[in-house]
N, C-alpha and C positions, 0 to 999 in steps of 0.2 A: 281973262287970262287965267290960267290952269299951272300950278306950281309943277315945276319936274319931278318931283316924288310924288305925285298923283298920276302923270303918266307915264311914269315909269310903270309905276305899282301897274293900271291899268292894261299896259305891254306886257310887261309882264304877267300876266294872268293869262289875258288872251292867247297868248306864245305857249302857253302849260297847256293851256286846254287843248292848244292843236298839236299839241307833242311833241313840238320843236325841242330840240334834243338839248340846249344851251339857253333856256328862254331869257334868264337874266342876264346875260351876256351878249345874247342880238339887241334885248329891248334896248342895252346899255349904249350897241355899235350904231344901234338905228339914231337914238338920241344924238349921239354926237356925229353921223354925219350930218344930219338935220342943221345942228350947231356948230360946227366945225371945232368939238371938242374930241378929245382923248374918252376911253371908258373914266380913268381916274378922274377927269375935270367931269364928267356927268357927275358921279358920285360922290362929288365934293359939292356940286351945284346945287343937287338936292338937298342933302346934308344945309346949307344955307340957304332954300327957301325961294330959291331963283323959281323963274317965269317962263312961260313961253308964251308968245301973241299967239294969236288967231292963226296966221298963216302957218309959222314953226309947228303948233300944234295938228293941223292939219294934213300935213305934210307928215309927219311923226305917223297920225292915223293911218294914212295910206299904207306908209312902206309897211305897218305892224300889220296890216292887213293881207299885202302880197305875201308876207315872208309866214302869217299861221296859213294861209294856203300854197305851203312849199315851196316858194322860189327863194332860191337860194340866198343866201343874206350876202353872198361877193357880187352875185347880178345886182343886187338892190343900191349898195354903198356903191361897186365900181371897180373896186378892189379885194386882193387876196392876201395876206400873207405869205411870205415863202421864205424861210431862215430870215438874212438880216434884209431881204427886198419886201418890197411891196410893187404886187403884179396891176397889172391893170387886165382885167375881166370881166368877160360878160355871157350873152348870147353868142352861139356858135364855138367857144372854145372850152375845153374842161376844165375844170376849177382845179389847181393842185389842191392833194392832202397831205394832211404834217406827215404823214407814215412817209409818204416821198423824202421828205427830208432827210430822215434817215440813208435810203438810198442811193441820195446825191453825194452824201458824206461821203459813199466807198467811193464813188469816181473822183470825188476831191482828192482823198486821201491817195488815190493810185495816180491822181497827175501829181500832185506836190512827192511823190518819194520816185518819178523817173529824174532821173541824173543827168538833162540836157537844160541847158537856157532854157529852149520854147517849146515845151512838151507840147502834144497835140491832142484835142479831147472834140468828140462827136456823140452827137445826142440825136437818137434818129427817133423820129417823131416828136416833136418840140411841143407841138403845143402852144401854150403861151408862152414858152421860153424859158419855167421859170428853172428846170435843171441846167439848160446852158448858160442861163445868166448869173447862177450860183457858182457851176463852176468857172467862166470868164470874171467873176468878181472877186471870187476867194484864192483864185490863184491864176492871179492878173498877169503875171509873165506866159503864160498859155494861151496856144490859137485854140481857139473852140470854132467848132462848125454846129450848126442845129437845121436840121430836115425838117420839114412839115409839107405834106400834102394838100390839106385841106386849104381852100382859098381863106374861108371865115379864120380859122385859126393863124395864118399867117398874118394877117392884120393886127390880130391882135398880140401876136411876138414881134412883130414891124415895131407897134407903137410901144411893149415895153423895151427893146433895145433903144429906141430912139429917146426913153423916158431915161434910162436909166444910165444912155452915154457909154455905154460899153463899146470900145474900139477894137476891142482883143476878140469880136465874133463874127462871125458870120453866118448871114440866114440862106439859106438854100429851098429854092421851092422845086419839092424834086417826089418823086416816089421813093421811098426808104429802098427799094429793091435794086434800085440801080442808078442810087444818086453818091456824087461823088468818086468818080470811078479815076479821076486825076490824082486824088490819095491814096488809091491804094498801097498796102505795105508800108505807108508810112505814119500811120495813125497808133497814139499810144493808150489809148482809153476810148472803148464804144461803149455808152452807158443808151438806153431804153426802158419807158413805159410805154409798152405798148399795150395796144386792147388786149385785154388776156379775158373775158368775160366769156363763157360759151352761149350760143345761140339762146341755149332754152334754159338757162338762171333767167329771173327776172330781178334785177336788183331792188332790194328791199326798200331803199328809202328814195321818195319821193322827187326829191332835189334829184340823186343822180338819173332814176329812172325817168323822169321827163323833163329834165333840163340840159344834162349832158349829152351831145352829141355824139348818136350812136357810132357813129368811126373811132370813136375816139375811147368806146363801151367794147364792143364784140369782137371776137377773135375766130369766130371761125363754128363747126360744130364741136371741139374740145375746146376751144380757149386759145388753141395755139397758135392758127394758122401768121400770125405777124410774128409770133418770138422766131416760129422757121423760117423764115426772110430775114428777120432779126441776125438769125448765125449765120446765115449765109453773106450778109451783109460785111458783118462785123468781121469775118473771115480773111473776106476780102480786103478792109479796110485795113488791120493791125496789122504792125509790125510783131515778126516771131517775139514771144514773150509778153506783147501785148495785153490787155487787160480788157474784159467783157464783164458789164452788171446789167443785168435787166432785172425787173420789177416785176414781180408775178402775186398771183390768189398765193392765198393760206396754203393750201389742200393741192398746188400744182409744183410744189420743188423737187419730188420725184422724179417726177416726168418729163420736165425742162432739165436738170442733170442726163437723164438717158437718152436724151434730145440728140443736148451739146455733145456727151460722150461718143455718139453715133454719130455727130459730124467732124466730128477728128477734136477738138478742144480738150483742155488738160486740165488735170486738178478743178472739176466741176465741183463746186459747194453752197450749201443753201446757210443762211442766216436770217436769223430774227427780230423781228422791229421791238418796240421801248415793250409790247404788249406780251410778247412771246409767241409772238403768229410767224410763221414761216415768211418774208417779204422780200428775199433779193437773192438771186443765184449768180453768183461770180465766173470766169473761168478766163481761164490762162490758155492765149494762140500758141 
């Protein structure tokens, strides 16, 4: 039997050498899904000298194994964070990132400040769910709707709606372009991540460039071709005054304003994530 501060250290080493961008922090998450501890009960563990058998130890070795050859440490555990959820994730759907978080806030904050009982919020291309299950959680008096296309990723927003008990949503297995066409003009927030990636970026890190499903990556030869289905969508969906966020690249706020601008949308503007990167353009039906 091998103390957990011997394979921590050991994970952790291994995880530096492959350039894993957080190594003490996976070796930490590996550990305890292994054990079904918190990071903080790992590092209390060790800290007191605790054990792992044979098996635990083995098992540790694996996942440390998959995850310094890039798979993502939310395929390995099962799960993701997303604000105050936790997603259930895998193969076939994209992993949300904290920069999303941010993004979700605007469409939180633009259903909790409309002035009716049961504001309406729609998330087109859902994914795993986890924006429509932020905003159906954070402001639970609202009907949310959430689109996904993809069969694989609808599964996996099935099972966190069904995890997480959320009655205030609804999934839609629809094409973003012409789904939900019985709400139109009555919807008060269309919020979207969509692929905003262009054909010929290859994305830089490993995890997303061969684990993330490319629908879920590419937008077209600019980046754009879903944001412009996106407004045409959203167009249709909101009611006058309505409220539009989508989630774009650094380097694309420009261009999605003279987008929106060009499709009749009002008071187009870009904002920046915790890091000061360009992350989400607004605009007002």
């Amino acid at each position: 039997m091998s103390t957990i501060r011997s394979v921590l250290d050991e994970a952790i080493a291994a995880l530096t050498v492959a350039r894993v961008p957080s190594p003490t922090a996976d070796a930490e998450l590996l550990i305890g899904h292994v054990l079904g501890f918190s990071r903080g009960q790992v590092q209390a563990a060790a800290i007191a000298g605790a054990r792992l058998d044979a098996h635990q130890q083995a098992t540790v070795s694996d996942l440390v194994e998959r995850r310094a050859a890039r798979e993502p440490l939310q395929h390995l555990t099962g799960v993701a964070a997303f604000r105050s959820l936790e997603l259930a994730v895998g193969p076939g759907v994209f992993v949300p990132r904290p920069e999303t978080e941010y993004v979700a806030q605007l469409a939180i904050d633009a259903l909790l400040a409309v002035p009716v009982p049961t504001p309406r919020g729609v998330d087109l291309g859902t994914g795993s769910g986890a924006i429509a299950l932020a905003m159906a959680t954070e402001v639970p008096h609202a009907e949310v709707f959430a689109v996904e296309v993809s069969p694989q990723a609808f599964i996996w927003a099935r099972e966190n709606v069904r995890r997480l008990g959320a009655d205030n949503i609804q999934l839609v297995f629809a094409d973003l372009a012409d789904a939900l066409t019985n709400l139109d003009g009555t919807v008060d927030v269309v919020i979207s991540n969509p692929p905003y990636i262009p054909l010929g970026a290859i994305p830089r890190d490993p995890e997303v460039r061969l684990h993330d499903p490319e629908v879920a990556l590419y937008g077209g030869p600019d980046g754009l071709d879903v944001v412009r289905a996106v407004s045409v969508t959203a167009a249709r969906l909101l009611r006058p005054g309505g409220t539009l966020v989508l989630e774009h690249g650094e380097l694309q706020g420009a261009d999605i304003r003279a987008l929106l601008t060009a499709d009749g949308w009002h008071a187009a503007a870009t904002t920046r994530d915790l890091l000061g990167r360009d992350r989400a353009t607004t605009a007002l039906r």
